[in-house]
Biotite code that builds the C-alpha atoms (Angstrom):
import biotite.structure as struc

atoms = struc.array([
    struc.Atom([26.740, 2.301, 8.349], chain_id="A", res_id=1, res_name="UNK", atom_name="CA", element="C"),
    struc.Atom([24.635, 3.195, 5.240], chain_id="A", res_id=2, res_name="UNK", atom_name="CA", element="C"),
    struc.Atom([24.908, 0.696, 2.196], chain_id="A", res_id=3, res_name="UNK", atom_name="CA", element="C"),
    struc.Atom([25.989, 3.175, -1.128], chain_id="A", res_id=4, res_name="UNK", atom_name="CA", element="C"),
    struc.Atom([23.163, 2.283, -3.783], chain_id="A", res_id=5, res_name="UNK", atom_name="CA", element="C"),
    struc.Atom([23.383, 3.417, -7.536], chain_id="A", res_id=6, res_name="UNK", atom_name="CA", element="C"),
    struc.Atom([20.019, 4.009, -9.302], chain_id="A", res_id=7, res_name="UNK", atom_name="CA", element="C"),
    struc.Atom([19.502, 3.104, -12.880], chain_id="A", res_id=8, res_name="UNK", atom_name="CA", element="C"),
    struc.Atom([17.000, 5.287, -14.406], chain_id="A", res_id=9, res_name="UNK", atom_name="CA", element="C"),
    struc.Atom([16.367, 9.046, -13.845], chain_id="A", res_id=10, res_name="UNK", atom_name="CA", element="C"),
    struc.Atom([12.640, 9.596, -14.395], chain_id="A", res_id=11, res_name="UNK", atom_name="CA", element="C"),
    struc.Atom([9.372, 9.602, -12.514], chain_id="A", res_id=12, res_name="UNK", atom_name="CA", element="C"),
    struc.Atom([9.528, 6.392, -11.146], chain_id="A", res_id=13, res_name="UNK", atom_name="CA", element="C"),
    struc.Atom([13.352, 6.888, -9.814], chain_id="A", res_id=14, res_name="UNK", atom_name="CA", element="C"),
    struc.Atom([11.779, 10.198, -7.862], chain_id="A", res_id=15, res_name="UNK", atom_name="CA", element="C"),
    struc.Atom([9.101, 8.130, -5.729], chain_id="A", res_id=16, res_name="UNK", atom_name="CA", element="C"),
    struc.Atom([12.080, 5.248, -5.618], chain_id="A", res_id=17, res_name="UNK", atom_name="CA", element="C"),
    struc.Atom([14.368, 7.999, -4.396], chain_id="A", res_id=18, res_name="UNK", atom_name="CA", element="C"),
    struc.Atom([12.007, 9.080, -1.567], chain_id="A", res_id=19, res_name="UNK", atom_name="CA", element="C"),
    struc.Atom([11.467, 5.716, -0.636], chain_id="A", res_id=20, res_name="UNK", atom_name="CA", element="C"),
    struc.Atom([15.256, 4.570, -0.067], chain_id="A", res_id=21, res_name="UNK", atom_name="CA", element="C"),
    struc.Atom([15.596, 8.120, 2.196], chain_id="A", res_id=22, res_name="UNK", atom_name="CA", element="C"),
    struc.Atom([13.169, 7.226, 4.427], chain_id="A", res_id=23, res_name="UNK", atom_name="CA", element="C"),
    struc.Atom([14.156, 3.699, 4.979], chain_id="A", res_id=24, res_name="UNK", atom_name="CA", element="C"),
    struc.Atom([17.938, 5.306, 6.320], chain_id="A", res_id=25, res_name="UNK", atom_name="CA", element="C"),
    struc.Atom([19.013, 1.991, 5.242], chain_id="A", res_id=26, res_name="UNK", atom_name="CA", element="C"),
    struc.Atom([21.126, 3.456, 2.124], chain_id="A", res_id=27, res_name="UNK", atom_name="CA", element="C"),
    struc.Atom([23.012, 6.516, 0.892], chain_id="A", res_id=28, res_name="UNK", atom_name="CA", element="C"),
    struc.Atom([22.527, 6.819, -2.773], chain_id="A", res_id=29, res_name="UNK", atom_name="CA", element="C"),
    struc.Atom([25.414, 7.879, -4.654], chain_id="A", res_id=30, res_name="UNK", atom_name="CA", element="C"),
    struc.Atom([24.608, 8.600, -8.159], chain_id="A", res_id=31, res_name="UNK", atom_name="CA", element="C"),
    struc.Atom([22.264, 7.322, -10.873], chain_id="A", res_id=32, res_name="UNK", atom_name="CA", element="C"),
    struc.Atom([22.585, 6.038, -14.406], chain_id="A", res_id=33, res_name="UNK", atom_name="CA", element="C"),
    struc.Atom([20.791, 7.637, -17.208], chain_id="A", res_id=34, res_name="UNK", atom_name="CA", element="C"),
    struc.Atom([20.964, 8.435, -21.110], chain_id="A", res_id=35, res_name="UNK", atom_name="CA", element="C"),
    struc.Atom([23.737, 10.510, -22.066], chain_id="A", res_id=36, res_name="UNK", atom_name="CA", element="C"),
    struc.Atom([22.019, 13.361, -22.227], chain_id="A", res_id=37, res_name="UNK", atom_name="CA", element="C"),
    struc.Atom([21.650, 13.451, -18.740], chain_id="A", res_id=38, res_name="UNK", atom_name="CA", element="C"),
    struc.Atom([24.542, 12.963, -17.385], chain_id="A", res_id=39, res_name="UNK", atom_name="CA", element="C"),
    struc.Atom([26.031, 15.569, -15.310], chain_id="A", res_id=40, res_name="UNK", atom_name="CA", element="C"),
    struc.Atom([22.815, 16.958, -14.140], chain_id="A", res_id=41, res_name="UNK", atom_name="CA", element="C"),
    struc.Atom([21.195, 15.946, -11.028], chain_id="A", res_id=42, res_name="UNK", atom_name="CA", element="C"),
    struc.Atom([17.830, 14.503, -10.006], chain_id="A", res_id=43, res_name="UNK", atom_name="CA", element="C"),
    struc.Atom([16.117, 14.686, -6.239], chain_id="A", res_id=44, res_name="UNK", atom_name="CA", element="C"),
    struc.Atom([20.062, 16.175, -5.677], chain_id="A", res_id=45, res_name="UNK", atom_name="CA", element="C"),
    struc.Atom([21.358, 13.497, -6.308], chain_id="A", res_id=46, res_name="UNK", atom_name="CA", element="C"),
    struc.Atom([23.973, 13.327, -9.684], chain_id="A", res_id=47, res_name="UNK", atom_name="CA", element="C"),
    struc.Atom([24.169, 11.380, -12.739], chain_id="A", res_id=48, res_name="UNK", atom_name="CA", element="C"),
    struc.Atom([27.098, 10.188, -13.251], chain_id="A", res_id=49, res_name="UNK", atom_name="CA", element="C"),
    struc.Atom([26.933, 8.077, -16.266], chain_id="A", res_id=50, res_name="UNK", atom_name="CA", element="C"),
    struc.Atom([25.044, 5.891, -18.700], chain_id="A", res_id=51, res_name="UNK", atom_name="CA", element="C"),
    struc.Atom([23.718, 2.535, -18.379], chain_id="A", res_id=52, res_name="UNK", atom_name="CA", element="C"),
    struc.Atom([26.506, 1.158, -20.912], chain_id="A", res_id=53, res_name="UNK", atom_name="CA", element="C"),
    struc.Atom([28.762, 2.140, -18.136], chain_id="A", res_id=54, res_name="UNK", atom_name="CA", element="C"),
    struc.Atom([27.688, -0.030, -14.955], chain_id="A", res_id=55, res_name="UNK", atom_name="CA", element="C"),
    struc.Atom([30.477, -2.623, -15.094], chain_id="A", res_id=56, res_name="UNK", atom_name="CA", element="C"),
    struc.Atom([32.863, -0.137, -14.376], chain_id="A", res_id=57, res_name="UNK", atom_name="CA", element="C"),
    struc.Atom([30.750, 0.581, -11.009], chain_id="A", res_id=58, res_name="UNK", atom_name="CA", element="C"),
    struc.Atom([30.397, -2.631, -9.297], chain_id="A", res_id=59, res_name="UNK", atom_name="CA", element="C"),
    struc.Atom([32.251, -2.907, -6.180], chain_id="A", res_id=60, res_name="UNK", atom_name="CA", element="C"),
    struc.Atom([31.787, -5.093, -2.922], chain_id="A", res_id=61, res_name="UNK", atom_name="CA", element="C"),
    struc.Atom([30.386, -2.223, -1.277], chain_id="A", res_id=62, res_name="UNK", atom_name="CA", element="C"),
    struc.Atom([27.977, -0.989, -3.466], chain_id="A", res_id=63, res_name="UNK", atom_name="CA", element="C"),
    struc.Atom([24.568, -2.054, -4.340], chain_id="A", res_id=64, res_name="UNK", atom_name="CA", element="C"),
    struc.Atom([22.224, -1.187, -7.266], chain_id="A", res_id=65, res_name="UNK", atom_name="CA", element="C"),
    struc.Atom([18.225, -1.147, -7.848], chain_id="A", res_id=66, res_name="UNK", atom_name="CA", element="C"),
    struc.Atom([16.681, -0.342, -11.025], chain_id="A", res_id=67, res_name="UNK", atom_name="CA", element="C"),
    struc.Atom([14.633, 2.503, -10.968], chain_id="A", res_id=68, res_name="UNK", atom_name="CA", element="C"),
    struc.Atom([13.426, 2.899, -14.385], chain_id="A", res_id=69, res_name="UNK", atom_name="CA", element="C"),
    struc.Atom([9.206, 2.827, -13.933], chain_id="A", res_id=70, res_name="UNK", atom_name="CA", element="C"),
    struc.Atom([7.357, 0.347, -16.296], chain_id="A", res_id=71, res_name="UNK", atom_name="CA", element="C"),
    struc.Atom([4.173, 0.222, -17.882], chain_id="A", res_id=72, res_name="UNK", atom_name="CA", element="C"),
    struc.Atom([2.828, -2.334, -20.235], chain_id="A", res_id=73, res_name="UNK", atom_name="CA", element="C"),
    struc.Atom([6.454, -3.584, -20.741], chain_id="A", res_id=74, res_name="UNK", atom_name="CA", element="C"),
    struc.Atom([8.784, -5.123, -18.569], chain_id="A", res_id=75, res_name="UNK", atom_name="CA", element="C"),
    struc.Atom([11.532, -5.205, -21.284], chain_id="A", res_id=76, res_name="UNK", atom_name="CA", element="C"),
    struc.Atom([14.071, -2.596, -20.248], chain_id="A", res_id=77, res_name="UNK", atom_name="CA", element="C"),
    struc.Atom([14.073, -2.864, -16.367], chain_id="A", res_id=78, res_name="UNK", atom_name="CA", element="C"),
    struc.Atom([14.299, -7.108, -17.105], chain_id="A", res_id=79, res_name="UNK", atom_name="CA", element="C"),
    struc.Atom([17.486, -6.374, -19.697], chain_id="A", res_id=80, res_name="UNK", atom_name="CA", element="C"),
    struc.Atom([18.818, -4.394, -17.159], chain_id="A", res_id=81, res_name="UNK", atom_name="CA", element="C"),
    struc.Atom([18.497, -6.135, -14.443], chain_id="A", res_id=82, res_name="UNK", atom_name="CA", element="C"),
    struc.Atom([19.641, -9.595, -16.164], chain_id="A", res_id=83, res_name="UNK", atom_name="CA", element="C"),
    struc.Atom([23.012, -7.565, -16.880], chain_id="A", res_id=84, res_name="UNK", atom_name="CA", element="C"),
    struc.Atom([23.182, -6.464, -13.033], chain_id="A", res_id=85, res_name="UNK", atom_name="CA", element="C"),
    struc.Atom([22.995, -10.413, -12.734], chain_id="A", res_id=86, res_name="UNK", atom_name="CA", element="C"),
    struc.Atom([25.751, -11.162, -15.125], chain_id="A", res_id=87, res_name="UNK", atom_name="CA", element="C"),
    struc.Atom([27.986, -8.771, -13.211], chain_id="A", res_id=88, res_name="UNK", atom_name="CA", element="C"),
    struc.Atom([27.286, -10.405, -10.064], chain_id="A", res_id=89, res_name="UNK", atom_name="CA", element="C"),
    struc.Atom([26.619, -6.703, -8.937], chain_id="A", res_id=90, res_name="UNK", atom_name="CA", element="C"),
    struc.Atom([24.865, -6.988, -5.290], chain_id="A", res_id=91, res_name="UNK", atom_name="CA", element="C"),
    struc.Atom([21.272, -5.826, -5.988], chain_id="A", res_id=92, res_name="UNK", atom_name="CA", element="C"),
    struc.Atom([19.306, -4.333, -3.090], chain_id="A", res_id=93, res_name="UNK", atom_name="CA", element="C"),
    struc.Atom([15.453, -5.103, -1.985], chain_id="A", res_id=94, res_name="UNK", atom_name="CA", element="C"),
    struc.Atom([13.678, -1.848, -0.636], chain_id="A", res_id=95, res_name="UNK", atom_name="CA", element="C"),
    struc.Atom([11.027, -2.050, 1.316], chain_id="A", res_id=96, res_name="UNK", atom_name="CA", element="C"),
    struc.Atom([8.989, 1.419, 2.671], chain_id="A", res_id=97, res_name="UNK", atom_name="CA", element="C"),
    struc.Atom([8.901, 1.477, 6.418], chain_id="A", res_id=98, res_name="UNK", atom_name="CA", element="C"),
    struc.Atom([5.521, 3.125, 5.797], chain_id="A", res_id=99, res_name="UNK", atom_name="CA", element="C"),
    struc.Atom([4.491, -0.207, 3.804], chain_id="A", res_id=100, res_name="UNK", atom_name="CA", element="C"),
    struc.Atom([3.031, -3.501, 5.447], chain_id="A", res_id=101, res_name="UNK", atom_name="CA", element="C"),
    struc.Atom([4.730, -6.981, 4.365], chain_id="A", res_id=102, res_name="UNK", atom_name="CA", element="C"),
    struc.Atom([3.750, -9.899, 6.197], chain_id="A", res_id=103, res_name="UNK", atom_name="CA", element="C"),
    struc.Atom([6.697, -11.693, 8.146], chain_id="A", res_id=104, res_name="UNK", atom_name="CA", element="C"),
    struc.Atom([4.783, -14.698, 6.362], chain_id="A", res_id=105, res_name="UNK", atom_name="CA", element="C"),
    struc.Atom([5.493, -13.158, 2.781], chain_id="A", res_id=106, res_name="UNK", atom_name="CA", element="C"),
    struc.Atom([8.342, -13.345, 0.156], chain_id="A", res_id=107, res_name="UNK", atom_name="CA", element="C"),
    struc.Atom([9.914, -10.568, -1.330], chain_id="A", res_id=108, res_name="UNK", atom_name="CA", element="C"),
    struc.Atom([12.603, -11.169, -3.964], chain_id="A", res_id=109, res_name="UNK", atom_name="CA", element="C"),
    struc.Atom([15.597, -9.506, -4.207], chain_id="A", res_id=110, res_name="UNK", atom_name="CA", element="C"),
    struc.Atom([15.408, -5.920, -6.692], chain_id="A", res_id=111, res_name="UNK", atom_name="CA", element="C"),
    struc.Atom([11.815, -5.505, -6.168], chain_id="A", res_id=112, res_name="UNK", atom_name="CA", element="C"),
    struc.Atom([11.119, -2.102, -4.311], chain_id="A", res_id=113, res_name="UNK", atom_name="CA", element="C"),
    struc.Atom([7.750, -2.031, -2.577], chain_id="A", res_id=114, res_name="UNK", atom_name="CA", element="C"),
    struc.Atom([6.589, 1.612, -2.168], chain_id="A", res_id=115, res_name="UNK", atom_name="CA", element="C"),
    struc.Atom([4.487, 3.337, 0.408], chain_id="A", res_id=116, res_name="UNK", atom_name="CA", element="C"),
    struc.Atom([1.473, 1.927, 2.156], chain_id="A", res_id=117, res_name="UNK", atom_name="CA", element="C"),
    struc.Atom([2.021, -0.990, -0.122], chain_id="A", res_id=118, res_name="UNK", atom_name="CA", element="C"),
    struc.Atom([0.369, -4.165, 2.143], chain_id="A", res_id=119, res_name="UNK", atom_name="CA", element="C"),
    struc.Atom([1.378, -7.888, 1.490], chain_id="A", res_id=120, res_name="UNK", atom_name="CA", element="C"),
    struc.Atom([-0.161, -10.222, 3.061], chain_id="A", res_id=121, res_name="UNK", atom_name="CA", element="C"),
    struc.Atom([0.622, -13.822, 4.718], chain_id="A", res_id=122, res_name="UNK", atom_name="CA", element="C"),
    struc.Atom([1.691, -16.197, 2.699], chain_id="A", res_id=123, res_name="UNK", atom_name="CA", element="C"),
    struc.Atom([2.417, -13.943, -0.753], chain_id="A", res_id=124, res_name="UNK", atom_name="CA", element="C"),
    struc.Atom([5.199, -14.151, -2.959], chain_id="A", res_id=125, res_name="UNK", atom_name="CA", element="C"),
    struc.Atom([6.520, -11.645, -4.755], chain_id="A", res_id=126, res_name="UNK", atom_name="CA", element="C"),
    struc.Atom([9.318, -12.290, -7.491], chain_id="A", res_id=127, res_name="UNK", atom_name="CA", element="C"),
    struc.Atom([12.220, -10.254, -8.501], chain_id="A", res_id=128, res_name="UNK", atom_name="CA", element="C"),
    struc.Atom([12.788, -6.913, -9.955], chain_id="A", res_id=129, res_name="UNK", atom_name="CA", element="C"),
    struc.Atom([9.074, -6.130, -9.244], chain_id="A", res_id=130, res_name="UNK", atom_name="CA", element="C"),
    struc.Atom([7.345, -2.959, -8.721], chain_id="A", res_id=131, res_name="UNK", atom_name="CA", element="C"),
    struc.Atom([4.641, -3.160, -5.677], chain_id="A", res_id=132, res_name="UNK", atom_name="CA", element="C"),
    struc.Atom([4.103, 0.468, -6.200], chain_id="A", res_id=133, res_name="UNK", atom_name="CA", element="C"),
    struc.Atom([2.091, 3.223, -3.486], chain_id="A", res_id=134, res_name="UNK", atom_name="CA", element="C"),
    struc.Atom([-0.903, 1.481, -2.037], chain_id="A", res_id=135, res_name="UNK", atom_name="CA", element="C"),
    struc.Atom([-1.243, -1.901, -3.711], chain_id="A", res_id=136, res_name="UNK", atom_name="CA", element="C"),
    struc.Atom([-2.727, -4.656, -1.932], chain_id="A", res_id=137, res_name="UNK", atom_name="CA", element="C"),
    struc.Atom([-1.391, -8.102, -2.314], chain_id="A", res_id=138, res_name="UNK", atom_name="CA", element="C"),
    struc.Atom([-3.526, -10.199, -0.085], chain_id="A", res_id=139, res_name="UNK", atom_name="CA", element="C"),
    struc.Atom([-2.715, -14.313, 1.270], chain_id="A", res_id=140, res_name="UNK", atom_name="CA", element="C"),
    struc.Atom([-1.364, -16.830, -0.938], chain_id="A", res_id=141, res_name="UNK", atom_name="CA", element="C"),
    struc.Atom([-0.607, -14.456, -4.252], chain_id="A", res_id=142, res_name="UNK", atom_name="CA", element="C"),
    struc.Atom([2.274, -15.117, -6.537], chain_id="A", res_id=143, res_name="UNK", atom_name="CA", element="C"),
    struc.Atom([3.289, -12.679, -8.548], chain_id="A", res_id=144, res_name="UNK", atom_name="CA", element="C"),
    struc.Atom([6.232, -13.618, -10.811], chain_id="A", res_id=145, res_name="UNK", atom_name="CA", element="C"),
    struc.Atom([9.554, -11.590, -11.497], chain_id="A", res_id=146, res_name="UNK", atom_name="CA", element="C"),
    struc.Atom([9.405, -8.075, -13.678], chain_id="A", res_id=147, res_name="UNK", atom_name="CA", element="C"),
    struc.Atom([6.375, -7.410, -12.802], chain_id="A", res_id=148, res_name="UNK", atom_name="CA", element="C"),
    struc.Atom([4.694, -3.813, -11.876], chain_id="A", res_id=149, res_name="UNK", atom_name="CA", element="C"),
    struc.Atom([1.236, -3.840, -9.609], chain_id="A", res_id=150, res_name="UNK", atom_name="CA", element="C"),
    struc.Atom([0.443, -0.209, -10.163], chain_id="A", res_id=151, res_name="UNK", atom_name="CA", element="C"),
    struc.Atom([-1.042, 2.391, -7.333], chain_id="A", res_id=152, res_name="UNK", atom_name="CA", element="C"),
    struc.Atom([-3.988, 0.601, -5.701], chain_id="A", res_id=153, res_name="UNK", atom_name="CA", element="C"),
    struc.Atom([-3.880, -2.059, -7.080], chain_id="A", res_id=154, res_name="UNK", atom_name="CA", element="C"),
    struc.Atom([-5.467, -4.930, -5.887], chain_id="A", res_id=155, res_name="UNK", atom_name="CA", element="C"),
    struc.Atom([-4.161, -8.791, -6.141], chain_id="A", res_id=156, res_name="UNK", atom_name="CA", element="C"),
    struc.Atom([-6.646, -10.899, -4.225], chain_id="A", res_id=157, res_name="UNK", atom_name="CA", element="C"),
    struc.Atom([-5.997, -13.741, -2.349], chain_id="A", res_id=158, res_name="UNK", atom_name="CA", element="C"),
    struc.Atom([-4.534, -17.511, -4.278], chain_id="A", res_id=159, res_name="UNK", atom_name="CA", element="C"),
    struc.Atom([-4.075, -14.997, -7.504], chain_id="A", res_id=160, res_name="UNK", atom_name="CA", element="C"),
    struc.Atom([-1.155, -15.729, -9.418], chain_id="A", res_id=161, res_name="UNK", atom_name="CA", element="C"),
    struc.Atom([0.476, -13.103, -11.955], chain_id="A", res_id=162, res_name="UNK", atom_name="CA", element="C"),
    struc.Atom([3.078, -14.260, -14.361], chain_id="A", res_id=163, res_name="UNK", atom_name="CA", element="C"),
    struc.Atom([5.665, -12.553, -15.150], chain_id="A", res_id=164, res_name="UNK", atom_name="CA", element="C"),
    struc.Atom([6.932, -9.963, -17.179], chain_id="A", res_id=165, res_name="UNK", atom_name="CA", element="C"),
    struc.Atom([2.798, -8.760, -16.183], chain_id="A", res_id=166, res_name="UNK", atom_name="CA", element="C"),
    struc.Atom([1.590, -5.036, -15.278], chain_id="A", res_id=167, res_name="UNK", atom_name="CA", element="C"),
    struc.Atom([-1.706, -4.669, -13.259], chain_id="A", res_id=168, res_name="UNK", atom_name="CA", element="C"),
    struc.Atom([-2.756, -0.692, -13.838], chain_id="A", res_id=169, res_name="UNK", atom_name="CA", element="C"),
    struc.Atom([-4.000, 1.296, -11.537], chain_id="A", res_id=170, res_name="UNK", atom_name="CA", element="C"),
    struc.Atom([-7.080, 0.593, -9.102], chain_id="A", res_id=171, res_name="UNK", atom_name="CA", element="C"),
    struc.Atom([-7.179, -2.566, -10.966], chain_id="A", res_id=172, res_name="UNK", atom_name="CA", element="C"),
    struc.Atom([-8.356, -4.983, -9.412], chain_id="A", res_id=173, res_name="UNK", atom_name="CA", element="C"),
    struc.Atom([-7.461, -9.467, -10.095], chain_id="A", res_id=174, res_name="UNK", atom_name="CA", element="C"),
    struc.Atom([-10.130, -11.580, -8.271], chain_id="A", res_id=175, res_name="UNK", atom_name="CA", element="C"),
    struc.Atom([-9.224, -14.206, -6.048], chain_id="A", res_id=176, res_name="UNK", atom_name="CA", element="C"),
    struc.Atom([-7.754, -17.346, -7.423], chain_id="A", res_id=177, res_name="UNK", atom_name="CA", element="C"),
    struc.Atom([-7.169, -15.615, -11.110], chain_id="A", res_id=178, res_name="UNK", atom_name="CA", element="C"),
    struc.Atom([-4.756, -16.567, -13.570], chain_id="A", res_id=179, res_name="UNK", atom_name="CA", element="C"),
    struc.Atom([-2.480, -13.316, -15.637], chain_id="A", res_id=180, res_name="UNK", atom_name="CA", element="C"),
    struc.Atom([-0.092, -14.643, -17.664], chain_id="A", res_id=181, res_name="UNK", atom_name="CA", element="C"),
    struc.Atom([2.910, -13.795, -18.718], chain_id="A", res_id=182, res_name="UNK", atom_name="CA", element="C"),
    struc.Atom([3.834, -10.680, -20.416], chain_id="A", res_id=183, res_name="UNK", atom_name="CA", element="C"),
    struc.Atom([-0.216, -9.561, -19.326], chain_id="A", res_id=184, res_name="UNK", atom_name="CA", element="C"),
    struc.Atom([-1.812, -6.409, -19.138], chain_id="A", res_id=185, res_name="UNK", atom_name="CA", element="C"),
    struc.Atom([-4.519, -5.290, -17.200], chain_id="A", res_id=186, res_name="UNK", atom_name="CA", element="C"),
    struc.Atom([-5.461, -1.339, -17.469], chain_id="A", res_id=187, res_name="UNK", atom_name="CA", element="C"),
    struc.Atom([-6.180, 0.749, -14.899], chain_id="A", res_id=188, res_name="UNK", atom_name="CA", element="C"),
    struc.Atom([-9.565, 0.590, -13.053], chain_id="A", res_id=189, res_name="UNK", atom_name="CA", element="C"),
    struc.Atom([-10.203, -3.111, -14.683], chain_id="A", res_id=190, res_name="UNK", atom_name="CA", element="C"),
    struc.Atom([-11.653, -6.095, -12.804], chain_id="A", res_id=191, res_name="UNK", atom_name="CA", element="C"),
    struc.Atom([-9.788, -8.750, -14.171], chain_id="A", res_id=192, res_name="UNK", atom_name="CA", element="C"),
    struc.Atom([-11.640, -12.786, -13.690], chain_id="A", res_id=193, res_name="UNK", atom_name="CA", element="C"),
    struc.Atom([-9.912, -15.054, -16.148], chain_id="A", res_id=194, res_name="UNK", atom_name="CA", element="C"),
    struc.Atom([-8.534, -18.305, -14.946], chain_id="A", res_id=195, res_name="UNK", atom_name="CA", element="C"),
])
């Protein structure tokens, strides 16, 4: 039987999370939080039924969330969120693409959603809450910390560690053995070296 999922966020990012979830078959999403605005209108089919301010009232034994609200340069509203799903004690669900590659040698924490032909490698280990999003490459022995977003083809090289609360842009790419810290920011297309 399929585990009912709530999504918390209705943009972009929720549409390639939405697509995701379907093709693992693993859950059936039943609704999605968004502003007010937005509630009452649907997104991917699916409906929004109410507002973030709202997701006590939701949590059940049988129900798991996942924020789906994208990030870039900040982490701050998927971590606040997330940190309340926490102080609920709401059941929080890990997605992982069956089109993606993780390593049965790799860590994925719970809440992070790794996206299609994503590849992570032996011996990573990914945090919380993260976003490994379509075609990033975390190779052997990379940490990257909770909140954090490793944008489309991205590439964290081997013994790399990323702090949290960090975004890596686009066909960015961290050397091997490099040092973000927290809260950092590399832009798309960069080669980042700093240790």
């Amino acid at each position: 039987m399929k585990r009912k999922l709530l999504l918390i966020g209705g943009g972009g990012h929720a549409l390639s999370c939405i697509d995701v979830i379907e093709q693992t078959g693993l859950f059936e999403i039943v609704g999605l939080f968004d502003v007010a605005e937005k509630v009452g209108t649907s997104v991917s089919g699916y409906p929004v039924i109410d507002t973030d301010d709202h997701i006590g009232d939701y949590v059940a034994d049988d129900v798991s969330f996942l924020v789906t609200v994208g990030q870039i340069k900040f982490a701050g509203l998927r971590k606040k969120l997330y940190d309340r799903l926490n102080e609920l004690k709401a059941d929080i669900a890990t997605v992982i693409s069956p089109l993606a590659y993780v390593s049965a040698r790799a860590t994925i924490g719970k809440g992070t959603i790794v996206m299609h032909h994503a590849f992570v490698n032996a011996g990573a280990v990914v945090g919380e809450n993260c976003i490994l999003n379509t075609k990033s490459l975390i190779e052997h022995n990379a940490v990257i910390g909770d909140n954090c977003h490793i944008a489309t083809a991205a590439v964290v090289n081997g013994d790399a560690r990323i702090e949290e609360e960090s975004f890596v842009g686009s066909n960015a790419v961290v050397v091997q053995g490099a040092l973000l810290k927290k809260r950092g920011f590399v832009k798309a297309g960069e080669r980042y070296f700093h240790e």
